[in-house]
C-alpha positions in Angstrom: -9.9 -14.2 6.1 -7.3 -12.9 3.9 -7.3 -13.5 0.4 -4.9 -16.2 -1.0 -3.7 -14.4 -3.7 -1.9 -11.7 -1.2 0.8 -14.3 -0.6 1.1 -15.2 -4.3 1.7 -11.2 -5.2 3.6 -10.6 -2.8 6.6 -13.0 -3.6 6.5 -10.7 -6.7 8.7 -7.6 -6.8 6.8 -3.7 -7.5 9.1 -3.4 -10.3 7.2 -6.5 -12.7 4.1 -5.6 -11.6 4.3 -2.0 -12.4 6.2 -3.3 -16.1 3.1 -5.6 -16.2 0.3 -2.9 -15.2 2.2 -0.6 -17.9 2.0 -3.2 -20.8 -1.4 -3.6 -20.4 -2.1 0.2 -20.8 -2.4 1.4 -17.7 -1.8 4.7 -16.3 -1.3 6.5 -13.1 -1.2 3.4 -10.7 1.9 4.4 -9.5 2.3 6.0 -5.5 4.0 9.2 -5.2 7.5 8.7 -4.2 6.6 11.3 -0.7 5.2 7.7 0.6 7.6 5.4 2.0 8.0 2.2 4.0 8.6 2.2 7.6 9.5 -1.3 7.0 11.4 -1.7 3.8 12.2 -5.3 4.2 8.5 -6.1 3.9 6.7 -5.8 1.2 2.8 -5.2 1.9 0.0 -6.5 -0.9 -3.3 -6.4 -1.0 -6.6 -5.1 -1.3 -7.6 -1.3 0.3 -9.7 -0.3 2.8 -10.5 3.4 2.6 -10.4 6.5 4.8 -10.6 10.1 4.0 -11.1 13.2 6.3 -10.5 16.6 7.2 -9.0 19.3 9.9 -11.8 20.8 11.8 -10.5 22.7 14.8 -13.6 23.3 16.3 -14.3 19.0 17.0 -13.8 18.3 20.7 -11.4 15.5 22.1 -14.2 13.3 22.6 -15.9 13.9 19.3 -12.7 13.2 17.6 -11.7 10.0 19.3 -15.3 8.5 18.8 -15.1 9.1 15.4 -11.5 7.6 15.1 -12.5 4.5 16.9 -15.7 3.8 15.2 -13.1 3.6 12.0 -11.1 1.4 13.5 -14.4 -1.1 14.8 -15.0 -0.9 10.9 -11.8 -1.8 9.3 -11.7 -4.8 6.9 -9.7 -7.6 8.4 -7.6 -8.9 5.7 -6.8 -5.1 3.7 -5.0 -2.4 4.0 -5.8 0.6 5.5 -5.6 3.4 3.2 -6.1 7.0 3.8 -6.4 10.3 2.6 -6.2 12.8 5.8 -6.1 16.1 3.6 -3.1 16.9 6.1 0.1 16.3 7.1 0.2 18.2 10.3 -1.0 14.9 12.6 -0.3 11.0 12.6 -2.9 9.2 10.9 -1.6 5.9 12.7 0.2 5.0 16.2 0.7 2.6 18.6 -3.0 1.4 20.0 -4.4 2.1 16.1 -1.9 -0.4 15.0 -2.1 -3.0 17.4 -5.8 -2.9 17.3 -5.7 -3.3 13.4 -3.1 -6.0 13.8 -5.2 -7.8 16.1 -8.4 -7.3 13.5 -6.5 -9.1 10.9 -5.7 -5.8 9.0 -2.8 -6.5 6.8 -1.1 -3.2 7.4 -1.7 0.6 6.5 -0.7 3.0 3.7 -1.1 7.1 4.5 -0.7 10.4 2.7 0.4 11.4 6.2 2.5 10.9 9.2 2.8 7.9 11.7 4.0 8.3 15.4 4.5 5.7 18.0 7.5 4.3 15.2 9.6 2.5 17.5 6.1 0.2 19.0 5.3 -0.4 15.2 8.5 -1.7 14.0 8.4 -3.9 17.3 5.2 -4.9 15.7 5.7 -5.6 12.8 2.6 -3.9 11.3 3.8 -2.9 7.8 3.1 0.7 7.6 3.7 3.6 4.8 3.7 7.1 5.6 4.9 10.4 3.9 7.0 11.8 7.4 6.5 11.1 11.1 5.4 13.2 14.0 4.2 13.0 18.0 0.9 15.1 16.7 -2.3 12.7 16.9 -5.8 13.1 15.4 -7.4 14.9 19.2 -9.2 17.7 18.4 -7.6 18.1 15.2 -9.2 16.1 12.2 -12.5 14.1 11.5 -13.2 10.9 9.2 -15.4 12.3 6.3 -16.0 8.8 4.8 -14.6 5.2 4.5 -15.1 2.6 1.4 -15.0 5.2 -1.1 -13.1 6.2 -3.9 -9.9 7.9 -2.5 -6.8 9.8 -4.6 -3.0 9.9 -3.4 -1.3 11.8 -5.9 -2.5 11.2 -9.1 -3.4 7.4 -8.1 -7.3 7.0 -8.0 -7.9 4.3 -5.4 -11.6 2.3 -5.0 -11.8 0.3 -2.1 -11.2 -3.3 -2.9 -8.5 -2.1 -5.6 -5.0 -3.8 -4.8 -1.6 -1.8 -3.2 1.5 -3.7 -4.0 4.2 -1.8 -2.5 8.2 -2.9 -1.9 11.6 -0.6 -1.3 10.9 0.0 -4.6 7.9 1.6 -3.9 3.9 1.1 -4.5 1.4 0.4 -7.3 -2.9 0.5 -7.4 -4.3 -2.8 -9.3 -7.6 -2.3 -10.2 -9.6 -4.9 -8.4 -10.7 -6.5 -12.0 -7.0 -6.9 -13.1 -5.9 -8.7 -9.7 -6.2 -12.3 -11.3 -4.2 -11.2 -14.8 -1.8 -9.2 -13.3 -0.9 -11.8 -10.9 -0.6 -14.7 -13.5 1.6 -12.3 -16.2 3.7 -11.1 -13.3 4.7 -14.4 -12.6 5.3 -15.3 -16.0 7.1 -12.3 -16.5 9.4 -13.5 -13.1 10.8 -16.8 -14.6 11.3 -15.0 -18.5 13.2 -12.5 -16.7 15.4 -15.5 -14.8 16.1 -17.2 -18.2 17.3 -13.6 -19.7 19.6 -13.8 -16.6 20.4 -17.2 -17.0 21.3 -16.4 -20.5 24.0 -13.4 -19.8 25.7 -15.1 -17.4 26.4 -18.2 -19.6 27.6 -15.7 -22.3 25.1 -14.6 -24.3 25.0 -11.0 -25.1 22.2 -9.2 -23.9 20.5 -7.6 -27.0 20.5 -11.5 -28.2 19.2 -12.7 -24.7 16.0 -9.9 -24.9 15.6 -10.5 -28.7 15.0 -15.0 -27.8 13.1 -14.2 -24.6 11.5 -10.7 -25.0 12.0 -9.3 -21.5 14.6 -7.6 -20.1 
């Protein structure tokens, strides 16, 4: 079941969040710009579900594609899959991965790697990020090390159950503790921003407008 306060983020932009994260001392929460939205019309919220693995060229076809499905029997309906391949040579997400996680529940899927299959996803409408894109799949190529653990894309530490918020703008970590505060200043910080806005365009001048209302 997904959590209630995904919807409630995500009518927030990345922008107030990351303003809000950054008031409140923050640092590195913030997504390398290499990761972008397949979708950009979408934005995708909520918490993450981890994967990180490695190349081994010696695993076999089948040893690889076991190990790939038995991630996707234990993906968390109602996250996000997350993952650090260690590699960008090979898709870390295609067609019958995504359908099968958008059947699960799964909310969508962020990577430090490529997709494939891009055409079938954006029919989909399983909101993926990815660094590039490529035909190159997992076979024989690359093995899970461990899921539900703590992960690092960039200089972004992710836990699993820690929260991706991620727009055209691009994507910010909440620590999992900070969901509930972040979410209630980020709205507050929504409507002071509309009556900063509401304030220029009736005249006032904007150092004024950010002195009354303290946001700009």
């Amino acid at each position: 079941m997904t959590d209630p306060r995904v919807e409630k983020l995500r009518a927030c932009y990345t922008g107030v969040v990351h303003d809000v994260l950054r008031a409140l001392g923050r640092r590195n929460f913030t997504l390398p710009p290499r990761i972008t939205p397949l979708q950009p019309e979408m934005t995708l919220c909520g918490p993450a579900w981890t994967v990180e693995g490695r190349v081994d060229e010696t695993a076999d076809a089948d040893q690889t594609l076991l190990a790939w499905t038995g991630l996707l029997s234990k993906a968390k309906p109602g996250h996000i899959w997350t993952a650090q391949p260690h590699t960008h040579a090979i898709a870390q997400m295609g067609e019958l991965s995504a359908e099968t996680l958008h059947k699960k529940g799964v909310l969508g899927c962020v990577l430090d790697g490529a997709l494939r299959d891009s055409h079938f996803i954006l029919d989909l409408g399983f909101p993926s990020w990815r660094t590039h894109h490529t035909p190159r799949d997992v076979v024989g190529f690359w093995l899970p090390t461990g899921s539900e653990i703590e992960i690092m894309i960039g200089e972004v530490l992710i836990r699993p159950g820690d929260w991706l918020h991620g727009d055209r703008d691009g994507m910010v970590c909440i620590p999992a503790e900070l969901v509930d505060e972040v979410l209630e200043k980020s709205v507050i910080a929504m409507q002071t921003e509309s009556l900063v806005r509401k304030a220029i365009l009736e005249g006032v001048d904007p150092q004024e407008a950010y002195k009354k209302y303290g946001k700009f």
